[in-house]
C-alpha positions as CSV (number, residue, x, y, z in Angstrom):
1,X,9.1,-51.9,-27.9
2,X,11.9,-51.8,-26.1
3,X,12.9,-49.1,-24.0
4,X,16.1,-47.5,-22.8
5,X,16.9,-46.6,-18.9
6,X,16.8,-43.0,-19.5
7,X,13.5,-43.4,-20.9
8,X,12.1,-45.5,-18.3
9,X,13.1,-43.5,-15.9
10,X,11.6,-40.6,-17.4
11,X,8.3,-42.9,-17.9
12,X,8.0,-43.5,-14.6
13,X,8.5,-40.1,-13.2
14,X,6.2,-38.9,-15.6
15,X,3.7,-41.4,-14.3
16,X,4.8,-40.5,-10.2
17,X,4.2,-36.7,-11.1
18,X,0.7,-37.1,-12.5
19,X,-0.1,-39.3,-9.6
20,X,1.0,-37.0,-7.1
21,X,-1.1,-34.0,-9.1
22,X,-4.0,-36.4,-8.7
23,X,-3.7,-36.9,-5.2
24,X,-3.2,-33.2,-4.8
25,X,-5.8,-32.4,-6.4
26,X,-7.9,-35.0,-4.3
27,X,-6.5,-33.4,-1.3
28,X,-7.0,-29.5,-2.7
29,X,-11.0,-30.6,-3.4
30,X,-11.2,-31.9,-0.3
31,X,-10.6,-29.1,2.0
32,X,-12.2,-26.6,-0.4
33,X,-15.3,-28.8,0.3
34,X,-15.0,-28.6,3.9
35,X,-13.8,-25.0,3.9
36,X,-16.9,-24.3,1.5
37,X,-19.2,-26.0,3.8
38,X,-17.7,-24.2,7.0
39,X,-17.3,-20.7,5.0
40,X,-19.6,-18.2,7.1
41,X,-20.7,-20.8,9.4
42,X,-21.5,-18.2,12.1
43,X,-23.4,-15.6,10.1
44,X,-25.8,-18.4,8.8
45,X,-26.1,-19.6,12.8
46,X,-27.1,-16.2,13.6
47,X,-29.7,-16.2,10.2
48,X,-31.2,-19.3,10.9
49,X,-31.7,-18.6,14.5
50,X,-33.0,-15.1,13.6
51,X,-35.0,-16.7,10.5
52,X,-36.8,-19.3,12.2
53,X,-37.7,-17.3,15.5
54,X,-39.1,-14.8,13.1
55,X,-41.9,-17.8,11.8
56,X,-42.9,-19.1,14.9
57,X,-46.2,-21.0,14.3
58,X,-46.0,-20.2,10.8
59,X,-44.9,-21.7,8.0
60,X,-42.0,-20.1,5.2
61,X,-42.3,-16.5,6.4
62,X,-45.0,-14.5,8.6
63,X,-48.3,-14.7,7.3
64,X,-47.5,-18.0,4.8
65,X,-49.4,-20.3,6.6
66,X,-52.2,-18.0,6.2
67,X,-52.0,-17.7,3.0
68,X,-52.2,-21.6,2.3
69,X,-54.7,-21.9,4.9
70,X,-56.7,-19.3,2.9
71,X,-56.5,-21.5,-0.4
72,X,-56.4,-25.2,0.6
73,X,-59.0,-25.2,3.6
74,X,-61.9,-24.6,1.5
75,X,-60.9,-27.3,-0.8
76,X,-60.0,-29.9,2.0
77,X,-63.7,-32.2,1.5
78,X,-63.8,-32.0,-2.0
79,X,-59.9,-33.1,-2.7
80,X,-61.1,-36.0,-0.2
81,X,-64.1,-37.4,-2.0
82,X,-61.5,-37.2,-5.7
83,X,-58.8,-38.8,-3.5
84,X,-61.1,-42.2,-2.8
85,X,-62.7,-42.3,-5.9
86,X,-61.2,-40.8,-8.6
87,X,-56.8,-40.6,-8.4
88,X,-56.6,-38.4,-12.1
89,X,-58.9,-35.8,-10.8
90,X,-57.2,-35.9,-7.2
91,X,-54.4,-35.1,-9.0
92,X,-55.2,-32.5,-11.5
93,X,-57.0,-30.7,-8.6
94,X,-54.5,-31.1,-6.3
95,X,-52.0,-29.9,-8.9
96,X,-54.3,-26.8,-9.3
97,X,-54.6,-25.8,-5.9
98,X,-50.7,-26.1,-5.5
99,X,-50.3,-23.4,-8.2
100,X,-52.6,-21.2,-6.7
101,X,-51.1,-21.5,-3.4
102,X,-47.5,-20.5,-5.0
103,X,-48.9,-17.7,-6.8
104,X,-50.4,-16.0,-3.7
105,X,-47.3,-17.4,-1.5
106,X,-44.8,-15.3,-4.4
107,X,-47.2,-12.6,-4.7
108,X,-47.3,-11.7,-1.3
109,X,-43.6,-12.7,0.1
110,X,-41.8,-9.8,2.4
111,X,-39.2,-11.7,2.4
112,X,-37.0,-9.1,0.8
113,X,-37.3,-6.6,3.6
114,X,-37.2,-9.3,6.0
115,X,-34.1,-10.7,4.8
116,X,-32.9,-7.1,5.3
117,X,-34.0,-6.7,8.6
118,X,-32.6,-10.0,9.6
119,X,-29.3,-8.9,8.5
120,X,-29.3,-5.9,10.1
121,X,-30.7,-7.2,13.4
122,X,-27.8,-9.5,13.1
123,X,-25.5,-7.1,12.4
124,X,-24.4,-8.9,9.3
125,X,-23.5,-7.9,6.2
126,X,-25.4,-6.5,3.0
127,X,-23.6,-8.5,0.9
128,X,-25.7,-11.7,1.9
129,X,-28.4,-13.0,-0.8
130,X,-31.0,-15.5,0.0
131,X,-33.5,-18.1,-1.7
132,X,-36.5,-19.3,-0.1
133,X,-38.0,-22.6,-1.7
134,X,-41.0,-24.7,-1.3
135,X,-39.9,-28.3,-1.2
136,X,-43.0,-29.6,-1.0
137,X,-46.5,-29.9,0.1
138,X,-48.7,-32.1,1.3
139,X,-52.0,-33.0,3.0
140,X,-53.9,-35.5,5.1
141,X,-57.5,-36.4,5.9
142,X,-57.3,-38.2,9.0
143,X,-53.7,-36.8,10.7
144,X,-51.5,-39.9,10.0
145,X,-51.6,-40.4,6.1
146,X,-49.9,-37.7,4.3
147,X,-50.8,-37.2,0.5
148,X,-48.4,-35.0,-1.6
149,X,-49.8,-32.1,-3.9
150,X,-47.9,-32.9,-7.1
151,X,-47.0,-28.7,-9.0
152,X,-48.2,-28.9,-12.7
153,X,-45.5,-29.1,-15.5
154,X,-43.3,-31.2,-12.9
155,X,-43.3,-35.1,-12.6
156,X,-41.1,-35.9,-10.2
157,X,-41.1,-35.3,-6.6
158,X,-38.5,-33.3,-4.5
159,X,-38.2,-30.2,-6.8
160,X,-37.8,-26.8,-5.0
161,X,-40.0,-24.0,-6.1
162,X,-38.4,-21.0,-5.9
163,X,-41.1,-18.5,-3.5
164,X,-38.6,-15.6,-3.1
165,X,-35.0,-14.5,-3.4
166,X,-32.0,-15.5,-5.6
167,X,-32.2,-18.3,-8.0
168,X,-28.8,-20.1,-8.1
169,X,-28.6,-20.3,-3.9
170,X,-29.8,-24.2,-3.3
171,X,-26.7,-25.7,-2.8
172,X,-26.0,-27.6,0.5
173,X,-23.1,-25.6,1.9
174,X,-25.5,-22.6,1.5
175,X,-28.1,-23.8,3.9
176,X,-29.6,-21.9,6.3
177,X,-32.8,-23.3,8.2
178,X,-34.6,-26.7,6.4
179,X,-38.0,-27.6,7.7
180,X,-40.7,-29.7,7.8
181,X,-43.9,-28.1,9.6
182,X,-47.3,-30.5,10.1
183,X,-49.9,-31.2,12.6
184,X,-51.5,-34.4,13.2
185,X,-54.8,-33.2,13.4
186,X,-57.2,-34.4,10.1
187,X,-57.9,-32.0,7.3
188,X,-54.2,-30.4,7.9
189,X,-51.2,-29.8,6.2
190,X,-47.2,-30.2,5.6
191,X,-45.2,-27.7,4.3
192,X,-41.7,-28.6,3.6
193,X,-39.0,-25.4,2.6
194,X,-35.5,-24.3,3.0
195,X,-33.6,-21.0,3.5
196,X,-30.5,-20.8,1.4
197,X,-28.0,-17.5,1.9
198,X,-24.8,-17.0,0.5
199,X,-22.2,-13.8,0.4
200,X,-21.3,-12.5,-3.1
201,X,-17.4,-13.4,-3.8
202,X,-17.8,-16.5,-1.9
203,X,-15.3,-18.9,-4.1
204,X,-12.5,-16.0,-4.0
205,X,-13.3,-15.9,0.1
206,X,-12.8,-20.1,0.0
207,X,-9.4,-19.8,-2.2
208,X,-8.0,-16.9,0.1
209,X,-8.7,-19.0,3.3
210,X,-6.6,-22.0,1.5
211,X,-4.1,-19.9,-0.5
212,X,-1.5,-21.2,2.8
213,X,-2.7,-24.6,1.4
214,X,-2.0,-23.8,-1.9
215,X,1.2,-22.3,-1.9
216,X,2.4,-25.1,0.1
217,X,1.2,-27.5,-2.1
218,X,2.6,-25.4,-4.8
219,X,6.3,-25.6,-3.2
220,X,6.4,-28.8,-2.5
221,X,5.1,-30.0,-6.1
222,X,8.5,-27.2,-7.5
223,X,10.8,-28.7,-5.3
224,X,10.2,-32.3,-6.0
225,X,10.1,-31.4,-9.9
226,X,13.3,-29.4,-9.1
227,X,15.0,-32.2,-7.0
228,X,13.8,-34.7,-9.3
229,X,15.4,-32.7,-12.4
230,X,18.7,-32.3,-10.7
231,X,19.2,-36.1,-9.6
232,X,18.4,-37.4,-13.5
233,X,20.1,-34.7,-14.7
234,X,23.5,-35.8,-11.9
235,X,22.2,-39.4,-12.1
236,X,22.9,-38.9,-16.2
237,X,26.2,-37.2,-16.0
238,X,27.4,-40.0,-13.5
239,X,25.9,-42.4,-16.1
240,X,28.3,-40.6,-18.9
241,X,31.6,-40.4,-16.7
242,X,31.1,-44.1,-15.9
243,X,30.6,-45.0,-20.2
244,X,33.3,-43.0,-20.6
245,X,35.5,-44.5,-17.4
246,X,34.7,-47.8,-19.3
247,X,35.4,-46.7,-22.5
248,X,38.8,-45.3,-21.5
249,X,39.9,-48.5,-19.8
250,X,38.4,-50.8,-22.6
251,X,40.6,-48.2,-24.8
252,X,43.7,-48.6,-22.9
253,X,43.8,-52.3,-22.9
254,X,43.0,-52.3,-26.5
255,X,46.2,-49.7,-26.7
256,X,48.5,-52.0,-24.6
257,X,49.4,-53.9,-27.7
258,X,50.8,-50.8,-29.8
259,X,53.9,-49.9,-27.6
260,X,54.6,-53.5,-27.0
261,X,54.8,-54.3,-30.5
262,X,57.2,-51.7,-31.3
263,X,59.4,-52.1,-28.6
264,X,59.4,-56.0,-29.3
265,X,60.5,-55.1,-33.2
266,X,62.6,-52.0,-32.0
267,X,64.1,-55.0,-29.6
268,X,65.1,-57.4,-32.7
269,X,66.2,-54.3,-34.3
270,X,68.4,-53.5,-31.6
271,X,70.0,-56.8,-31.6
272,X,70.2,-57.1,-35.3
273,X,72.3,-54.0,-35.4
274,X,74.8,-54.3,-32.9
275,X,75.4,-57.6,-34.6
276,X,75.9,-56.0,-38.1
277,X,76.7,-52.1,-38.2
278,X,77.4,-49.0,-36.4
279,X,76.1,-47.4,-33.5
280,X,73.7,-44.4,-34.9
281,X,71.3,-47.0,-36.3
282,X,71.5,-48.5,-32.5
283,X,70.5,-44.8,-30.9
284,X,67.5,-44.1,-32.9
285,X,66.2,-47.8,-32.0
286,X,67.1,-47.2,-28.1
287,X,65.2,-44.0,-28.6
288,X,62.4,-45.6,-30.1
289,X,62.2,-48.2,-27.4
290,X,62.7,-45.0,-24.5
291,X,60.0,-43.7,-26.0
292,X,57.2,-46.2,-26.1
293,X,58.4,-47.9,-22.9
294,X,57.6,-44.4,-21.4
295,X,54.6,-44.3,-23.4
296,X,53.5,-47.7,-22.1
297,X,54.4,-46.9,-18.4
298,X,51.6,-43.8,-19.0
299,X,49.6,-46.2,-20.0
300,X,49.4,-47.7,-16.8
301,X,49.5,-45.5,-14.8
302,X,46.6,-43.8,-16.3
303,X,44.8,-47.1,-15.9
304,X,45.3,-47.3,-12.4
305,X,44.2,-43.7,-11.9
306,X,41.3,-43.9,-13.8
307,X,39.4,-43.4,-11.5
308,X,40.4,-39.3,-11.6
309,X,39.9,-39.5,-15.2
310,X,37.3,-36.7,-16.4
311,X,36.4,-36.0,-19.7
312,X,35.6,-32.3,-18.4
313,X,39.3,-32.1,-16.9
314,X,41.6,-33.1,-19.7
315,X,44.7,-31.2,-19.3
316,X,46.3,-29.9,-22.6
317,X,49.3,-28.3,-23.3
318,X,50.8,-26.9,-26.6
319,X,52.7,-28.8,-28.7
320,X,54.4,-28.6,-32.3
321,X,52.3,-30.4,-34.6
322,X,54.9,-31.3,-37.0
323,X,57.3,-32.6,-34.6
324,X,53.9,-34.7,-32.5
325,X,53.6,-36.1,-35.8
326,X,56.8,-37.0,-37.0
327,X,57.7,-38.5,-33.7
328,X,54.3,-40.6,-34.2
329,X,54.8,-41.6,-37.6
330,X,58.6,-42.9,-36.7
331,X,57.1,-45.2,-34.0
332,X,54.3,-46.2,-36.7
333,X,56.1,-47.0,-39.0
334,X,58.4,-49.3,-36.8
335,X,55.2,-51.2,-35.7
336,X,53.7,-51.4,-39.4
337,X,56.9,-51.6,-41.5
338,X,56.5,-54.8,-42.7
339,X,52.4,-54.3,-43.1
340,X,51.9,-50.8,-44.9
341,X,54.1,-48.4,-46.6
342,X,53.9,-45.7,-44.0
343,X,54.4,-41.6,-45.6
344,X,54.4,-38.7,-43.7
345,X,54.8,-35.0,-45.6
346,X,53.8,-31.6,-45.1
347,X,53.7,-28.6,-47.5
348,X,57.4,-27.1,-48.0
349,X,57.0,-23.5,-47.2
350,X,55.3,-24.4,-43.8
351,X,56.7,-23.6,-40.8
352,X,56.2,-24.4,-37.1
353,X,52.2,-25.3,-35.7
354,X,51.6,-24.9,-32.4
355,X,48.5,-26.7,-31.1
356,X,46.7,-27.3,-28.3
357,X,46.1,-30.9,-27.0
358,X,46.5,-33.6,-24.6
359,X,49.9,-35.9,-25.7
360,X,48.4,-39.4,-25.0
361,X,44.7,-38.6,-26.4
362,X,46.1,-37.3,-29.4
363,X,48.7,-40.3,-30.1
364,X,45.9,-42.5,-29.3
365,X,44.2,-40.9,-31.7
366,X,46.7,-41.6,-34.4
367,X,47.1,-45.0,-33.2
368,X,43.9,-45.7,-33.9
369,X,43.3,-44.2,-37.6
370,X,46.5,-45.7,-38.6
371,X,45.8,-49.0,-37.5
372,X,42.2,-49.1,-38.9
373,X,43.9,-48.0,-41.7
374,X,46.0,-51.3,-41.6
375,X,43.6,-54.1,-40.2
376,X,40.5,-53.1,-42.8
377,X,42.6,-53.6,-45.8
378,X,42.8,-56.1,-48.3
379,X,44.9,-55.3,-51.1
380,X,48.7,-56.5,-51.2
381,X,50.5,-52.9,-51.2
382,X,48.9,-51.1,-47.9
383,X,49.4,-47.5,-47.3
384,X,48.8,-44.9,-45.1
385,X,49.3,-41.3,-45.9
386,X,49.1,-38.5,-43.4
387,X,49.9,-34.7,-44.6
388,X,48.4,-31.5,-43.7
389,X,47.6,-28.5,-45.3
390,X,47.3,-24.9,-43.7
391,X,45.1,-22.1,-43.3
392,X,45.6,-18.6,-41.5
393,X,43.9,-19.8,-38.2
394,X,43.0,-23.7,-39.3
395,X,45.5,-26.8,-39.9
396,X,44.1,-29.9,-41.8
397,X,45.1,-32.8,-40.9
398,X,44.9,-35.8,-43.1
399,X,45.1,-39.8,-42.9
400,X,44.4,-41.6,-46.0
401,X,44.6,-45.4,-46.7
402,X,44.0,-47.4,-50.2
403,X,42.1,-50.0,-48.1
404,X,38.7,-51.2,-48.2
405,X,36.9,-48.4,-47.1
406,X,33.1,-48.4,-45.8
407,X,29.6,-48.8,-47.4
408,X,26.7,-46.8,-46.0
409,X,25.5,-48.7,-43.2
410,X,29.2,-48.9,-41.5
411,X,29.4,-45.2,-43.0
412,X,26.5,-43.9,-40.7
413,X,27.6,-46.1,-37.7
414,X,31.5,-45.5,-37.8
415,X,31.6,-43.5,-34.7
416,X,28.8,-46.1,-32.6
417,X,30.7,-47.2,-29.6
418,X,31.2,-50.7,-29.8
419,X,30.1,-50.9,-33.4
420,X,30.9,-53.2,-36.5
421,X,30.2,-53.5,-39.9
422,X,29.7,-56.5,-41.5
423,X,32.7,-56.5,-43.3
424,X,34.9,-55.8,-39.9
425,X,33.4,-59.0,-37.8
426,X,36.0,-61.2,-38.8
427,X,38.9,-58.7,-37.7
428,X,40.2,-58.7,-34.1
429,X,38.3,-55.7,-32.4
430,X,35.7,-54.4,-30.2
431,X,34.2,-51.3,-32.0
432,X,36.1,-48.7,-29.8
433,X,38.8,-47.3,-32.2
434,X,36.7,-44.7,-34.1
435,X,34.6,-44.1,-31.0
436,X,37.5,-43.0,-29.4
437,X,38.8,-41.0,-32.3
438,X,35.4,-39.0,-32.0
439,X,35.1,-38.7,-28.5
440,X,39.0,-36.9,-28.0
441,X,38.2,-35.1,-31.3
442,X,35.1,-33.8,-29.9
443,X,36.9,-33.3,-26.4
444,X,39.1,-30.9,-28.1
445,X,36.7,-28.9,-30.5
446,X,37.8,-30.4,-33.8
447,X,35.8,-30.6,-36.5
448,X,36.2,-34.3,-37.8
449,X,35.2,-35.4,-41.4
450,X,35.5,-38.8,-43.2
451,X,35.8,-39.7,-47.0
452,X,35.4,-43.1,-47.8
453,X,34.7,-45.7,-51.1
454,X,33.9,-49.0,-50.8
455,X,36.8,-51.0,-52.1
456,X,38.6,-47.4,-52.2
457,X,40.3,-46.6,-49.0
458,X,38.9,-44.1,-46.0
459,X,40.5,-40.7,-45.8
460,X,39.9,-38.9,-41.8
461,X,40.2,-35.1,-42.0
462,X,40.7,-33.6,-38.6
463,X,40.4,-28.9,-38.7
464,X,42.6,-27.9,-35.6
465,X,42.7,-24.6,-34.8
466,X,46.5,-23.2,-34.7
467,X,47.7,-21.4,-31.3
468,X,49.6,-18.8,-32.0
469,X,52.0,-18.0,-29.7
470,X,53.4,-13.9,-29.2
């Protein structure tokens, strides 16, 4: 499917913005990681210092390694003779004996006032919860080959039992102390545990010691969204000027031929007259020629300028409608006389309407209708009407022609720049006309509707509002 630049555009910054979420979301997990692992880094140096001096030649806290020294001692021959000659029952008693030994090890645990003590000793806060689990444990018969005692209900290795404390504290950045305590002498033992401790509040402690990081990251992501919106949004309004900075020049050229034509016939007039009759007939002809000659010097003039040209800075001034329309109609009717039966009336009991409007848009605007009314016309007698008809604040403005009107498809395009129907394509053109009639109708605040019958004629209906002037 194809797909326009504005969407593109939009399709890729879509796809830059998630991109740039994604990499700052990368960078926002990154340092919450690190921050998490580094949160109270010194209180759990003090606790594992404090922890570990306070089971010196002992095994996870004071009195453990008597306690599994009590149990697995006395079973130390017989768990030998099962391990060389019979691995199920080496297993099911070793699995036995590791129970036993947890029981007694949870049973008796001080690790609660302990703990306490530790934190106090430390001066540390009360906040701080702990967890202290049995990794594993093992034994060997002859000091060198260690043999692990596999817990009942559990088949794989590496599982911590919990012996004391909280239960969700066994994550790495809530380490304390990990070890591994053995003795190479035969008929011993390995114990393997771990001291987690954590502070309650811990992941509002690691977002307030990145919230600078956040906010930063926050910003930045606004102001490129922000800058982003206001380029597109000056990149598109550049985009517009320059359509319409073409439009108005393709519009132009395509209007060049108008006041040429009339002066070349008001010309031959001219001429003819002064040949054959008086002098009044020779006036209104000079003052036709005046008229578009100035008209066609604006022209270009304007193109030259064009530059300057802004649809937002059209200048207006108030005119008489009546007498803008007249004046229009005359020169019209020069250029078509010999095409189409031009007729211009209005309703006999109006008087003066004052309007608001730019001179050459609004010519060009007749131009146009009247000449479409012309070229897309097929039968021998062309016309073209234009009347109007009043309201209290609204004038209607009409321009009706008997030609060959427009089926639906040209119907719902009229107005396309650069459009045309099937039935236009053999006609001189370039599909700017009505696009043109639209855009300065739309410049103005007119309300523009259309009427139209295949083989019928088109009928334009302009509402301009009426300035009244005190």
């Amino acid at each position: 499917m194809h797909l326009n630049t504005e969407r593109l555009y939009k399709l890729i910054a879509i796809i830059s913005f998630v991109v740039l979420m994604l990499l700052q979301y990368q960078l926002i997990s990154s340092t919450y990681e690190i921050k998490s692992k580094d949160l109270f880094k010194t209180e759990k140096s003090k606790l594992k210092a404090a922890y570990e001096k306070a089971i010196i030649n002992d095994k996870l806290y004071p009195g453990g390694q008597a306690i599994i020294d009590s149990i697995l001692r006395p079973q130390m021959r017989d768990l030998e003779k099962l391990y060389h000659s019979d691995g199920k029952q080496f297993k099911s008693k070793g699995s036995e004996i590791y129970d036993r030994i947890v029981a007694q090890l949870r049973r008796e645990s001080p690790m609660d006032s302990l703990f306490v003590h530790l934190l106090k000793k430390e001066g540390l806060e009360p906040k701080f919860k702990y967890s202290l689990v049995l990794w594993g444990l093992s034994v060997t018969f002859d000091g060198r080959t260690y043999i692990d005692l596999v817990p009942s209900k559990m088949s794989t290795e590496d599982i911590p039992v919990i012996i004391s404390g909280e239960t969700q504290f066994q994550k790495s950045d809530q380490l304390v102390s990990s070890l591994s305590i053995s003795s190479h002498q035969k008929y011993s033992n390995r114990v393997e545990f771990a001291l987690y401790a954590d502070k309650e509040g811990r992941m509002l402690a690691i977002i307030k010691d990145i919230l600078p990081l956040l906010l930063l990251s926050g910003c930045c992501l606004l102001a490129v969204v922000a800058i982003y919106f206001l380029t597109f949004n000056n990149w598109v309004k550049q985009k517009k000027m320059n359509e319409m900075t073409t439009d108005f020049l393709n519009n132009i050229t395509h209007e060049f031929n108008t006041p040429l034509a009339t002066i070349q016939v008001a010309s031959k007039n001219v001429r003819r007259d002064i040949a054959i009759t008086g002098k009044d007939t020779i006036h209104i002809n000079l003052d036709i020629i005046d008229r578009q000659t100035g008209r066609l010097d604006k022209l270009i003039n304007q193109a030259i300028n064009v530059s300057k040209f802004s649809p937002y800075h059209v200048e207006k001034d108030v005119y008489n409608l009546h007498e803008l329309l007249e004046e229009i109609a005359t020169d019209l009717q020069i250029k078509y006389g010999t095409e189409a039966k031009m007729a211009y009336h209005r309703e006999s009991d109006e008087g003066p309407v004052n309007f608001l409007t730019n001179r050459f848009m609004f010519t060009t605007l007749m131009n146009n209708l009247v000449e479409n009314g012309v070229k897309y016309n097929s039968v021998q007698d062309k016309e073209i009407s234009i009347w109007t008809t009043r309201e209290e604040h609204i004038i209607t403005l009409h321009v009706k022609d008997n030609g060959d009107g427009m089926d639906r498809e040209t119907y719902t395009h009229m107005f396309t720049k650069f459009y045309r129907g099937r039935q236009e394509q053999p006609k001189n053109g370039v599909g700017l006309g009505l696009y043109y009639v639209q855009q300065s109708a739309a410049e103005h605040g007119w309300r523009i509707e259309v009427e139209t019958t295949p083989k019928s004629g088109t009928e334009f209906i302009l509402y301009i509002p009426i300035v009244h002037i005190c």
